[in-house]
Backbone as JSON Lines, residues from 0, in Angstrom:
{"i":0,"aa":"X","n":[0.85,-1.17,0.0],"ca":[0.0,0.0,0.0],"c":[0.89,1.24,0.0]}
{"i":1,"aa":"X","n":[0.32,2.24,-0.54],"ca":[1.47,3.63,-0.37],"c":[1.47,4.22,0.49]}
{"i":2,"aa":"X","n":[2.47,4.51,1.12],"ca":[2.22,5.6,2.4],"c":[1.99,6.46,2.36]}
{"i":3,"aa":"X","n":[1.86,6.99,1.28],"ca":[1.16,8.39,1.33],"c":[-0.35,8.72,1.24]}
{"i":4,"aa":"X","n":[-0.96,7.1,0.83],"ca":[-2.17,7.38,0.64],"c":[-2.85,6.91,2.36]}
{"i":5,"aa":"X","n":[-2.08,5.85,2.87],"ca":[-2.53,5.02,4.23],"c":[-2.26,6.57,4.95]}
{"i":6,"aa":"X","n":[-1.18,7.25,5.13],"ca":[-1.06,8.52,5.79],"c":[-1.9,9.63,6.16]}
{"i":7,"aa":"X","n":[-2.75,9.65,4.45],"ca":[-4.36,10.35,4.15],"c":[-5.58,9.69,4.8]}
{"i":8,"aa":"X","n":[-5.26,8.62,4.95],"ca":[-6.56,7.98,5.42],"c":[-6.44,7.71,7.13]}
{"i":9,"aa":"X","n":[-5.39,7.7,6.92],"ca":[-5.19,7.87,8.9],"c":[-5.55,9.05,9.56]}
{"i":10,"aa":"X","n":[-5.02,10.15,8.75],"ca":[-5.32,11.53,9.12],"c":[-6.58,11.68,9.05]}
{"i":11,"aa":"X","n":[-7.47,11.56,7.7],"ca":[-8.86,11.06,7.75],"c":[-9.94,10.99,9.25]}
{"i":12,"aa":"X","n":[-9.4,9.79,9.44],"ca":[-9.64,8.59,10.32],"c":[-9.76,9.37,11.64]}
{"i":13,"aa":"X","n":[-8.12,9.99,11.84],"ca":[-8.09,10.74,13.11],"c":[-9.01,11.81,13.52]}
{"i":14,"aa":"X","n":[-9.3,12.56,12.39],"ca":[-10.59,13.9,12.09],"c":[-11.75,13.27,12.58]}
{"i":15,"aa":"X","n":[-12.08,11.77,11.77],"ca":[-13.77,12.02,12.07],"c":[-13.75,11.35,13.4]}
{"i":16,"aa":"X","n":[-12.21,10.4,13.78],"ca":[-12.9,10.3,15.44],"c":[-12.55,11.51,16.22]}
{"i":17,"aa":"X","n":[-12.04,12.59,15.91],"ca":[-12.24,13.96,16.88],"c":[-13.43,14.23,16.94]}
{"i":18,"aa":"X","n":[-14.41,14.26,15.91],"ca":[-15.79,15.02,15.8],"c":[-16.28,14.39,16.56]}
{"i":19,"aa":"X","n":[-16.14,12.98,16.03],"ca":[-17.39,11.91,16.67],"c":[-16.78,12.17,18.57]}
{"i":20,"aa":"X","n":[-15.62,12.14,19.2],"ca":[-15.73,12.22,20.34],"c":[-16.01,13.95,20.3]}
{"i":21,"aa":"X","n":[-15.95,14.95,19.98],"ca":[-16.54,16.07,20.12],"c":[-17.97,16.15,20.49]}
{"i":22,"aa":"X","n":[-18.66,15.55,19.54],"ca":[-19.93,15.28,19.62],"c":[-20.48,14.3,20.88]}
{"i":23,"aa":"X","n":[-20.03,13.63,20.88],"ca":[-20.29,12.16,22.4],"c":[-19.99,13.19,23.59]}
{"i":24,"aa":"X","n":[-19.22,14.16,23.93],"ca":[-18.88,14.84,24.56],"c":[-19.58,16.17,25.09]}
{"i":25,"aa":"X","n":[-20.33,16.58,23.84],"ca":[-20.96,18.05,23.93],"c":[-22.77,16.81,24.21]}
{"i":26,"aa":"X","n":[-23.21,16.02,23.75],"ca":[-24.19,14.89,24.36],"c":[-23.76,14.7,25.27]}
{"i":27,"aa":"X","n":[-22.94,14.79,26.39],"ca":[-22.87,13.6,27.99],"c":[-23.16,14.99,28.29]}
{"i":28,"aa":"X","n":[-22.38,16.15,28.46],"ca":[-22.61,17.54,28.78],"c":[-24.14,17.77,29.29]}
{"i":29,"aa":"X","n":[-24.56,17.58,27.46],"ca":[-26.64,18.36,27.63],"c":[-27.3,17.0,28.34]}
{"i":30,"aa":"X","n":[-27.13,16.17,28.28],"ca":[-27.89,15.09,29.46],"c":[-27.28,15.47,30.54]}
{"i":31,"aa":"X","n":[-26.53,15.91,30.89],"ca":[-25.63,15.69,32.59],"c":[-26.66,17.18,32.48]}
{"i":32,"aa":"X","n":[-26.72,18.19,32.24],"ca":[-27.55,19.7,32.29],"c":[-29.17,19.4,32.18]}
{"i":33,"aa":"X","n":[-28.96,18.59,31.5],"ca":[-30.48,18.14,31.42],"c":[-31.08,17.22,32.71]}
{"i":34,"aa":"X","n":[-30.69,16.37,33.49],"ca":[-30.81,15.77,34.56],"c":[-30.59,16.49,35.77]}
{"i":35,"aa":"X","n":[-29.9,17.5,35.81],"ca":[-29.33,18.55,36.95],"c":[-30.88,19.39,37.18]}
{"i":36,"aa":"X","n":[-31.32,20.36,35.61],"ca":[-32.24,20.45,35.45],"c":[-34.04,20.06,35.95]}
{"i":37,"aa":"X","n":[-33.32,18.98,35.41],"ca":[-34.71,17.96,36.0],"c":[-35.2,18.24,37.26]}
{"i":38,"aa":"X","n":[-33.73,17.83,37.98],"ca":[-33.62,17.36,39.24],"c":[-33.81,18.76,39.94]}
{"i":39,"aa":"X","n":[-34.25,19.84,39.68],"ca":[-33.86,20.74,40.38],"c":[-35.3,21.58,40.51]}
{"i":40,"aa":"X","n":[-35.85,21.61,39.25],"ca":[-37.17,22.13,39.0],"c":[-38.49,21.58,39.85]}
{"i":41,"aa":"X","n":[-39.15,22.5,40.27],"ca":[-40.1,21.85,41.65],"c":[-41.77,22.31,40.5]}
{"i":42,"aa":"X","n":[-41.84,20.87,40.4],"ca":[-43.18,20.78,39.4],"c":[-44.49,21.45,39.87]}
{"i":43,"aa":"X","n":[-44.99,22.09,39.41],"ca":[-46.25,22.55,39.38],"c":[-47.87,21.93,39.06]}
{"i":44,"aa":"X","n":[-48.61,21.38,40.16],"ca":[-49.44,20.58,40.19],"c":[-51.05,21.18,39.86]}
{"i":45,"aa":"X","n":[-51.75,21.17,38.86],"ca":[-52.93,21.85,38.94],"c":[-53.73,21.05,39.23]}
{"i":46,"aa":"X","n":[-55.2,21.26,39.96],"ca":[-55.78,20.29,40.38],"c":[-57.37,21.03,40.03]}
{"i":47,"aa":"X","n":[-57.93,20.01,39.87],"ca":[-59.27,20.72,39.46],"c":[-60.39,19.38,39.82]}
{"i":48,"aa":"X","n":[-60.76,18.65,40.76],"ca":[-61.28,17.73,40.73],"c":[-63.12,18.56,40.89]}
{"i":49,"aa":"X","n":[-64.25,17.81,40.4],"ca":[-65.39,18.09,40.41],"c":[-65.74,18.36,41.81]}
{"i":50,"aa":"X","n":[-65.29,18.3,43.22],"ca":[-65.51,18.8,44.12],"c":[-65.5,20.0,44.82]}
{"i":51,"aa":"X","n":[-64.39,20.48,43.67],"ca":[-63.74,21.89,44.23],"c":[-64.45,22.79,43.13]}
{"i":52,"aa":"X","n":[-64.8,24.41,43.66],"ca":[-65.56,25.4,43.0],"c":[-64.28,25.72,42.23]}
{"i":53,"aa":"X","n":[-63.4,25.85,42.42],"ca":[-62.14,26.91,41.91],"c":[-60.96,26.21,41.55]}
{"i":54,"aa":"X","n":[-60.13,26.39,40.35],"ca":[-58.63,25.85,40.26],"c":[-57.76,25.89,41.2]}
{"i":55,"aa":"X","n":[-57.24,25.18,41.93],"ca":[-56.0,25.11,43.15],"c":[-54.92,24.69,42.67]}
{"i":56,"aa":"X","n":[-53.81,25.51,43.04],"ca":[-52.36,25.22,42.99],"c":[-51.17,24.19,43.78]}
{"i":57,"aa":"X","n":[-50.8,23.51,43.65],"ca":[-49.76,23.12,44.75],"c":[-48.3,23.53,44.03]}
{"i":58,"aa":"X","n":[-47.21,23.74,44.88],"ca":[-45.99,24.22,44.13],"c":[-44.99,24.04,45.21]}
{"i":59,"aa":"X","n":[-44.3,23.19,45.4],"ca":[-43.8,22.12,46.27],"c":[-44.17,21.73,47.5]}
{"i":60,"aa":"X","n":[-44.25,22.71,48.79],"ca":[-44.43,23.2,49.82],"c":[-45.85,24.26,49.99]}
{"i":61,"aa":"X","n":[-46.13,24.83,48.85],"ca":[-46.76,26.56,48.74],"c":[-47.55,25.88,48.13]}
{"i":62,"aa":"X","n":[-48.94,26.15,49.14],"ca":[-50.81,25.7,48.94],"c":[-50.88,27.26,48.32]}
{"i":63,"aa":"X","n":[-51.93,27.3,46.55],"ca":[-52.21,28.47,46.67],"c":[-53.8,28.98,47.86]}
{"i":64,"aa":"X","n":[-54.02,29.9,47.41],"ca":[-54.79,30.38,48.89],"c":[-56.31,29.97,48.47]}
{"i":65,"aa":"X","n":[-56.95,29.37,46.98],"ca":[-57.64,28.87,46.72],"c":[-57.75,27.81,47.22]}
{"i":66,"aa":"X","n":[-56.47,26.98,47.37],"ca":[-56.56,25.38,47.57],"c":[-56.72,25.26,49.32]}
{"i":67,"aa":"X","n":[-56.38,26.27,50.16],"ca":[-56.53,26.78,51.31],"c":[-58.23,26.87,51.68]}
{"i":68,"aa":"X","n":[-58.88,27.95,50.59],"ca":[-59.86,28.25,50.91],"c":[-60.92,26.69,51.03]}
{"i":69,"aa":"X","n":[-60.73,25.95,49.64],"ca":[-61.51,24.97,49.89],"c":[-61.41,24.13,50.54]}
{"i":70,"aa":"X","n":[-59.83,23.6,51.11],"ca":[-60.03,22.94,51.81],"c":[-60.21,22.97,53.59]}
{"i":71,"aa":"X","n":[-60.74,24.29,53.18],"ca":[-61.34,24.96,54.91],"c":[-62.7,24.68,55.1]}
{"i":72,"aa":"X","n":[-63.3,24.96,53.66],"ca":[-64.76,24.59,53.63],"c":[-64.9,22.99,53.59]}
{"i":73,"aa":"X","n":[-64.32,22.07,53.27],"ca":[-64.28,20.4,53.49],"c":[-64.07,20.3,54.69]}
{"i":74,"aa":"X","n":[-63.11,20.86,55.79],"ca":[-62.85,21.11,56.8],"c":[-64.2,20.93,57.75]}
{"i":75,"aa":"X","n":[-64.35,22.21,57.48],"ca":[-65.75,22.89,58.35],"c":[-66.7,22.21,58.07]}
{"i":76,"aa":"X","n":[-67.07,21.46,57.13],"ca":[-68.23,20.32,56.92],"c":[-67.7,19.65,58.09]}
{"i":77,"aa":"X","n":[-66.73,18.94,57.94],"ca":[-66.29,17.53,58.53],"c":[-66.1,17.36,60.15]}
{"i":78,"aa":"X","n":[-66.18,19.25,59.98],"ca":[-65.74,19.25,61.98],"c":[-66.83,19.82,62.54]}
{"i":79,"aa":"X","n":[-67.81,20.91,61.84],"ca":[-69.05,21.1,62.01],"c":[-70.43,21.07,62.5]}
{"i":80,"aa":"X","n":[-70.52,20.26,61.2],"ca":[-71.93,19.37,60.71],"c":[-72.19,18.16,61.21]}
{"i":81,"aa":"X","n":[-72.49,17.83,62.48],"ca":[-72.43,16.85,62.79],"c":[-73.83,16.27,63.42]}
{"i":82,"aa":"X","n":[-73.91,14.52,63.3],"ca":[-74.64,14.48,64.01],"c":[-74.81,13.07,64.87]}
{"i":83,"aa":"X","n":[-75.89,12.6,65.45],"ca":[-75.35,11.34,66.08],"c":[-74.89,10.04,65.19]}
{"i":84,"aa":"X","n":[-75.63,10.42,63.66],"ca":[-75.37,8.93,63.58],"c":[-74.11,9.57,62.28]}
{"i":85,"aa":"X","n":[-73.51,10.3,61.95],"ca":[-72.36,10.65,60.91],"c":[-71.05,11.34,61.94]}
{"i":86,"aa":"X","n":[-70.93,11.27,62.87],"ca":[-69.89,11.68,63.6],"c":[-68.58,10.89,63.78]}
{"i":87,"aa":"X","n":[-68.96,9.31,63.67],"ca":[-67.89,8.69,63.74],"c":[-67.43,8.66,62.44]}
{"i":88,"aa":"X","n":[-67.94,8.53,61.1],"ca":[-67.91,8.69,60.29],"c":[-67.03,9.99,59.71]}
{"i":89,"aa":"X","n":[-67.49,11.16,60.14],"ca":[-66.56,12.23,59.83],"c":[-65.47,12.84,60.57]}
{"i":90,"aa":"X","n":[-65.12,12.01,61.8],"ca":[-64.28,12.13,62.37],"c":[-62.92,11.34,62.13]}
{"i":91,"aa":"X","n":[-63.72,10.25,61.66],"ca":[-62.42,8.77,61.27],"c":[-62.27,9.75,59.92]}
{"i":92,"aa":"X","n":[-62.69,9.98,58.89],"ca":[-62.15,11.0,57.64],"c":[-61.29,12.11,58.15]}
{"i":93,"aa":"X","n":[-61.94,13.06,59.15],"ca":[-60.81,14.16,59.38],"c":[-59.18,14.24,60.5]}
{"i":94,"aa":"X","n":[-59.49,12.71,60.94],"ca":[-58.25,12.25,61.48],"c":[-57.45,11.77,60.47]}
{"i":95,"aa":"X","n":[-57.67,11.89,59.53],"ca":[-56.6,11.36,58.45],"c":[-56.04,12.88,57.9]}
{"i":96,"aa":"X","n":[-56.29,13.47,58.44],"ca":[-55.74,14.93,58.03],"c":[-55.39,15.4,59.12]}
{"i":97,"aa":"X","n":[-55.25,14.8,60.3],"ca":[-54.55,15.37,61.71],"c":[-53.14,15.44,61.12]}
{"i":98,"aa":"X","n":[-51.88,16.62,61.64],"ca":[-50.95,16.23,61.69],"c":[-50.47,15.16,62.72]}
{"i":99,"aa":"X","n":[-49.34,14.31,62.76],"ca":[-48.58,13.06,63.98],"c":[-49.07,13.82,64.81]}
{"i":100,"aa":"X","n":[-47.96,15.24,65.55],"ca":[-48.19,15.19,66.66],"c":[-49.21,15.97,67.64]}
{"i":101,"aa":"X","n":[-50.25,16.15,66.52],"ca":[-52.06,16.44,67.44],"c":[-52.87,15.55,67.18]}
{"i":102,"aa":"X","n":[-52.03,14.33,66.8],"ca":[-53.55,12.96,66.64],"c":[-54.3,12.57,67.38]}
{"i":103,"aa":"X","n":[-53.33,12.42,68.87],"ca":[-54.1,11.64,69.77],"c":[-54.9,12.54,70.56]}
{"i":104,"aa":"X","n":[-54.38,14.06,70.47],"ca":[-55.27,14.86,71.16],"c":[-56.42,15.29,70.52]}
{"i":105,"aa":"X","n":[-56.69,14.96,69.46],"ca":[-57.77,15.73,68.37],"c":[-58.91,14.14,68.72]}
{"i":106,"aa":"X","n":[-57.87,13.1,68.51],"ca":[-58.58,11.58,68.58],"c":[-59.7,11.55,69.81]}
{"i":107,"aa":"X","n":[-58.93,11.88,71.03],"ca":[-59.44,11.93,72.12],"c":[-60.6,13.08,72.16]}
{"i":108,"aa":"X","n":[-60.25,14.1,71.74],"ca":[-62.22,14.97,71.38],"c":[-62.83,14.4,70.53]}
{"i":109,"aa":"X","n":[-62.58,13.58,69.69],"ca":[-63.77,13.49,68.85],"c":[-64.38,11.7,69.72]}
{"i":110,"aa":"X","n":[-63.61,11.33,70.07],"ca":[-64.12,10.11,70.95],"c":[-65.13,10.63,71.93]}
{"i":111,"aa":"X","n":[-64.69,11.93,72.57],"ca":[-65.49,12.91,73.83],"c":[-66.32,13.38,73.14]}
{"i":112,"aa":"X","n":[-66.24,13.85,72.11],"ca":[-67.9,14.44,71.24],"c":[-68.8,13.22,70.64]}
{"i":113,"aa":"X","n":[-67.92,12.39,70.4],"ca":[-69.13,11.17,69.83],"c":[-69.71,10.82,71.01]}
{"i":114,"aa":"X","n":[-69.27,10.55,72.04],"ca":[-70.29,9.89,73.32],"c":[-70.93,11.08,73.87]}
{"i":115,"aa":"X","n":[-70.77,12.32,73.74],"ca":[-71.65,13.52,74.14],"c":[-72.65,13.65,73.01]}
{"i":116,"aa":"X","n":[-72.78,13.28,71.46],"ca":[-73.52,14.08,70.53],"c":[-74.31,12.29,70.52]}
{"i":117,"aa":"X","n":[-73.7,11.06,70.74],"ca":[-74.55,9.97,71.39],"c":[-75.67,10.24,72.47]}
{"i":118,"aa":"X","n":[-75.27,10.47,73.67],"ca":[-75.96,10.36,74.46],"c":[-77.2,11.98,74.74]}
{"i":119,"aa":"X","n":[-76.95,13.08,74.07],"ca":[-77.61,14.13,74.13],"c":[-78.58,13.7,72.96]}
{"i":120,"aa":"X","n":[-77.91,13.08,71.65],"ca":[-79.03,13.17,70.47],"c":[-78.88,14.92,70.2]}
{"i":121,"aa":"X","n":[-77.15,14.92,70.17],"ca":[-77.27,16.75,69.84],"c":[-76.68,16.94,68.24]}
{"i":122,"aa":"X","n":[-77.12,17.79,67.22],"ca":[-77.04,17.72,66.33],"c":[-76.4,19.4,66.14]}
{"i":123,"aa":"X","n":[-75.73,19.54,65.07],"ca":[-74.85,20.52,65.19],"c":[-74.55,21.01,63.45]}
{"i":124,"aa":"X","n":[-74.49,22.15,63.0],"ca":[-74.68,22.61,61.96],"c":[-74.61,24.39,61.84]}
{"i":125,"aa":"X","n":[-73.23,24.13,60.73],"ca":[-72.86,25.75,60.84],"c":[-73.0,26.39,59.53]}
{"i":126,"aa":"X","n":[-73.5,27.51,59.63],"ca":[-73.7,28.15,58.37],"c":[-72.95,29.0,58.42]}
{"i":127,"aa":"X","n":[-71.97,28.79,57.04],"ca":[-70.83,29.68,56.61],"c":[-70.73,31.39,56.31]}
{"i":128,"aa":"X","n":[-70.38,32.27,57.0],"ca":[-70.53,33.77,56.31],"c":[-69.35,33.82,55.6]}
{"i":129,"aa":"X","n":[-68.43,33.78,56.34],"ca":[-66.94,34.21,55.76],"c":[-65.53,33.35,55.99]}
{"i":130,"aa":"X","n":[-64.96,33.31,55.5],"ca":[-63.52,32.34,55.51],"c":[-62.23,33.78,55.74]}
{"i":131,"aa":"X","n":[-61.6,33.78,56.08],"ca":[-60.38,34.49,55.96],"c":[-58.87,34.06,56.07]}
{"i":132,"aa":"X","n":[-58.4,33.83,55.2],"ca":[-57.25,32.67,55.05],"c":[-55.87,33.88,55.25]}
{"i":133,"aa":"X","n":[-55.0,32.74,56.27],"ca":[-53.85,33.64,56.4],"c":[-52.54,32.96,56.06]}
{"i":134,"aa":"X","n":[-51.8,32.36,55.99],"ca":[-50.4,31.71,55.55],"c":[-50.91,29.99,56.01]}
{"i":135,"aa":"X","n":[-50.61,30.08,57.67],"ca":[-50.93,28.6,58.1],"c":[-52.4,28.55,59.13]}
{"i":136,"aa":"X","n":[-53.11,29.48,58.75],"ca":[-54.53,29.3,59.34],"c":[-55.87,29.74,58.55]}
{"i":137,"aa":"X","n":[-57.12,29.43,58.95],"ca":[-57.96,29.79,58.45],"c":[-59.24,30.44,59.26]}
{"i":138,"aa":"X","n":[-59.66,31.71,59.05],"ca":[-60.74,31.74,60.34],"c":[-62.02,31.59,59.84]}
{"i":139,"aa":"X","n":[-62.86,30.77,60.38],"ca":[-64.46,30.8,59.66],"c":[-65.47,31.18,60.59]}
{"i":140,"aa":"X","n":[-66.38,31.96,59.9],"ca":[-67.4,32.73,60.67],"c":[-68.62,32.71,60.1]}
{"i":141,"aa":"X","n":[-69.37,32.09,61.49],"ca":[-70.79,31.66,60.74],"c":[-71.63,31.79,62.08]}
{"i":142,"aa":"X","n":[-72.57,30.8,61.88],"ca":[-74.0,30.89,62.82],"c":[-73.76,28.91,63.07]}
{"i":143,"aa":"X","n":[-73.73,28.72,64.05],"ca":[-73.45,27.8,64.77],"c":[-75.15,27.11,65.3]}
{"i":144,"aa":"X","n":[-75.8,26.38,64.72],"ca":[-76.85,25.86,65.12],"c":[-76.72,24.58,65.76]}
{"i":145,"aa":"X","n":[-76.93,24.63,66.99],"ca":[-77.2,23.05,67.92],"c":[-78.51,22.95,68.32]}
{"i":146,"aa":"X","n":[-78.81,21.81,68.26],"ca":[-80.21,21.35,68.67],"c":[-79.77,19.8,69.31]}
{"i":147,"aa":"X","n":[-80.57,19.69,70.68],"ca":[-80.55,18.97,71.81],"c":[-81.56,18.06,71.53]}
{"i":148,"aa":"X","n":[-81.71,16.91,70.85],"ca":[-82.88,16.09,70.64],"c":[-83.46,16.85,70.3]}
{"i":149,"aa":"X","n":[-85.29,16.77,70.75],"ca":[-85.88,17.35,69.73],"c":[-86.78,18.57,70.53]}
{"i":150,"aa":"X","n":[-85.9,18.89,71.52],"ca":[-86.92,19.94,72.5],"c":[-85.79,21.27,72.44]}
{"i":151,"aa":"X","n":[-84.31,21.36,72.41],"ca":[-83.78,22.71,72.44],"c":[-83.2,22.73,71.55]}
{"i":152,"aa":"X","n":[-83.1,24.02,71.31],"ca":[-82.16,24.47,69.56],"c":[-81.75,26.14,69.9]}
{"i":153,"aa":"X","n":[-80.25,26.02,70.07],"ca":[-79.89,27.18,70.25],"c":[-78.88,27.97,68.46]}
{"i":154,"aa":"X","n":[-78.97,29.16,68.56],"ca":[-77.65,29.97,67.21],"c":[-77.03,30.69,67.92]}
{"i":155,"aa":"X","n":[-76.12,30.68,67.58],"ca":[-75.01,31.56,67.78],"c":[-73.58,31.38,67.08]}
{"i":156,"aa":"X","n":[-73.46,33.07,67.03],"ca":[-72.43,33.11,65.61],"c":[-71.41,32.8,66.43]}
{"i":157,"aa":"X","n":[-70.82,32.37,65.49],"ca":[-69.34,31.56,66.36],"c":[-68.0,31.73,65.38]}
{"i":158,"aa":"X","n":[-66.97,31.99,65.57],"ca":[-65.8,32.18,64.84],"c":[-64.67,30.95,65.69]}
{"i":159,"aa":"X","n":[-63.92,30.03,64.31],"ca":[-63.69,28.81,64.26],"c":[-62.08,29.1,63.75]}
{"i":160,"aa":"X","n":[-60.95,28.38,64.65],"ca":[-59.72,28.88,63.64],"c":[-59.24,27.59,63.4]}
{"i":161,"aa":"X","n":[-58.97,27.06,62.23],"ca":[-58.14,25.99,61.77],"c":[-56.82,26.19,60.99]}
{"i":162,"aa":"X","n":[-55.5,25.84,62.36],"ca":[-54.73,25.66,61.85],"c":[-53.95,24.81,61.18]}
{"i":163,"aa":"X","n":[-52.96,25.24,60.21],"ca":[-52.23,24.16,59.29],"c":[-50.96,24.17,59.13]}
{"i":164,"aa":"X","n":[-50.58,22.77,58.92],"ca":[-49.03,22.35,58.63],"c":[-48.93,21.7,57.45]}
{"i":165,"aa":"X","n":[-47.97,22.35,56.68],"ca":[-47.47,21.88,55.28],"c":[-46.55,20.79,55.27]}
{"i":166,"aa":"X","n":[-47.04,19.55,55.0],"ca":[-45.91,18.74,54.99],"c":[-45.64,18.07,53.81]}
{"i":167,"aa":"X","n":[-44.72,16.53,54.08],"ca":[-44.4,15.81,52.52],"c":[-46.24,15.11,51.99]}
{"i":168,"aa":"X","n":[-46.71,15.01,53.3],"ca":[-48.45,14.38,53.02],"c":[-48.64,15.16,52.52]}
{"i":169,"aa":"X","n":[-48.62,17.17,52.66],"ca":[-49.69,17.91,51.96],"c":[-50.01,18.71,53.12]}
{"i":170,"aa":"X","n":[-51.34,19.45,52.9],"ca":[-51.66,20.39,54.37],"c":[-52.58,19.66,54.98]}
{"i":171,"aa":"X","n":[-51.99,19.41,56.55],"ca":[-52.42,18.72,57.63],"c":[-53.22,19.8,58.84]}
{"i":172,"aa":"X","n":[-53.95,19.26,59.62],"ca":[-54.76,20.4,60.44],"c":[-53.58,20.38,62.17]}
{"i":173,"aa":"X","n":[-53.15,21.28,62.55],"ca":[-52.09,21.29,63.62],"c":[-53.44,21.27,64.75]}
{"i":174,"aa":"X","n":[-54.57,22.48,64.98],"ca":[-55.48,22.82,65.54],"c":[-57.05,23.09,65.75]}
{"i":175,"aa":"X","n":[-57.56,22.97,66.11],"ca":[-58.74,23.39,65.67],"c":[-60.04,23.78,66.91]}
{"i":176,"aa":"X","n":[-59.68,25.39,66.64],"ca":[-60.51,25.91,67.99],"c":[-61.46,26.8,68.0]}
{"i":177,"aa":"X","n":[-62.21,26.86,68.69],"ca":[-63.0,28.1,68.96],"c":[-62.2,29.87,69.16]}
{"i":178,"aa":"X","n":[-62.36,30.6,68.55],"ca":[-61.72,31.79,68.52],"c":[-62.51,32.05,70.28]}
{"i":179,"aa":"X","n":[-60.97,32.27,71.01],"ca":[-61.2,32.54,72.32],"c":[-61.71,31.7,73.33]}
{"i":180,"aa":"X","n":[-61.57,31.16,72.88],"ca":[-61.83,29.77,73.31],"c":[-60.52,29.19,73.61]}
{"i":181,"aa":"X","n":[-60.47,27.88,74.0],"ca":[-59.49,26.78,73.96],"c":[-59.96,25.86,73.05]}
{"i":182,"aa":"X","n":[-58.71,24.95,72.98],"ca":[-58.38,23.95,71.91],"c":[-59.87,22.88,71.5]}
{"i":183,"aa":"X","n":[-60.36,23.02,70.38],"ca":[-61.21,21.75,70.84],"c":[-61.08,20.76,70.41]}
């Protein structure tokens, strides 16, 4: 063979494997940027299920104040509206939204309200005026209707604060009290 031509074709040779590792090189780069990327960007969740009036946001940690609002009003149904025979019922649902460490104390009132709204036959029902949402709380203000079996029935407006903790679950309830009141 001539060496001058094997010489051309080596040199050749040497060129297109520069490119080709040029190229393999500037590719490991945009995947290694592209995975960094990935990995770094905190996804944006829209949620719109047929229960909710309004579009809600989640954005890692950060409830928008829609997704706040409604789930104050699911709230306030669940802690509310009660009566003898749906209390255990909506209590075993809103203990799944206790944060860990107010379970057993939230557990323990609603065990104390089921054998009080048992044995009175007291029925309980709040009508909503206003919500006012603040970072990690919510205040609701309404008209508070109880009725004692079927002989007393008292109203009174009552203002309700439910507080919240953002966690890896989502927003959990820390509190939930009577404004001026204590814990209930």
């Amino acid at each position: 063979m001539n060496p001058a031509v094997l010489h051309q074709q080596t040199k050749s040779l040497f060129i297109q494997r520069n490119c080709l590792f040029v190229i393999a090189s500037l590719l490991l780069v945009s995947n290694f940027c592209l995975a960094v990327t990935t990995l770094m960007h905190k996804e944006k969740t829209i949620l719109v299920p047929a229960t909710l009036s309004k579009d809600v946001a989640i954005n890692g940690d950060h409830f928008s104040l829609e997704y706040l609002e409604e789930m104050t009003l699911f709230f306030s149904d669940l802690l509310l509206d009660l009566t003898p025979d749906n209390i255990a019922y909506k209590s075993a649902v809103a203990l799944k939204y206790i944060h860990p460490s107010h379970y057993h104390e939230l557990k323990e009132y609603f065990k104390t309200e089921e054998e009080r709204f048992k044995k009175y036959g007291l029925t309980t029902k709040f009508t909503l005026a206003n919500i006012k949402i603040t970072k990690n709380a919510a205040e609701i203000t309404g008209i508070l209707n109880s009725k004692f079996g079927s002989e007393s029935q008292q109203s009174k407006e009552t203002v309700f604060v439910i507080e919240y903790i953002r966690s890896n679950q989502g927003l959990q309830i820390k509190s939930f009290k009577a404004k001026d009141a204590g814990k209930l």
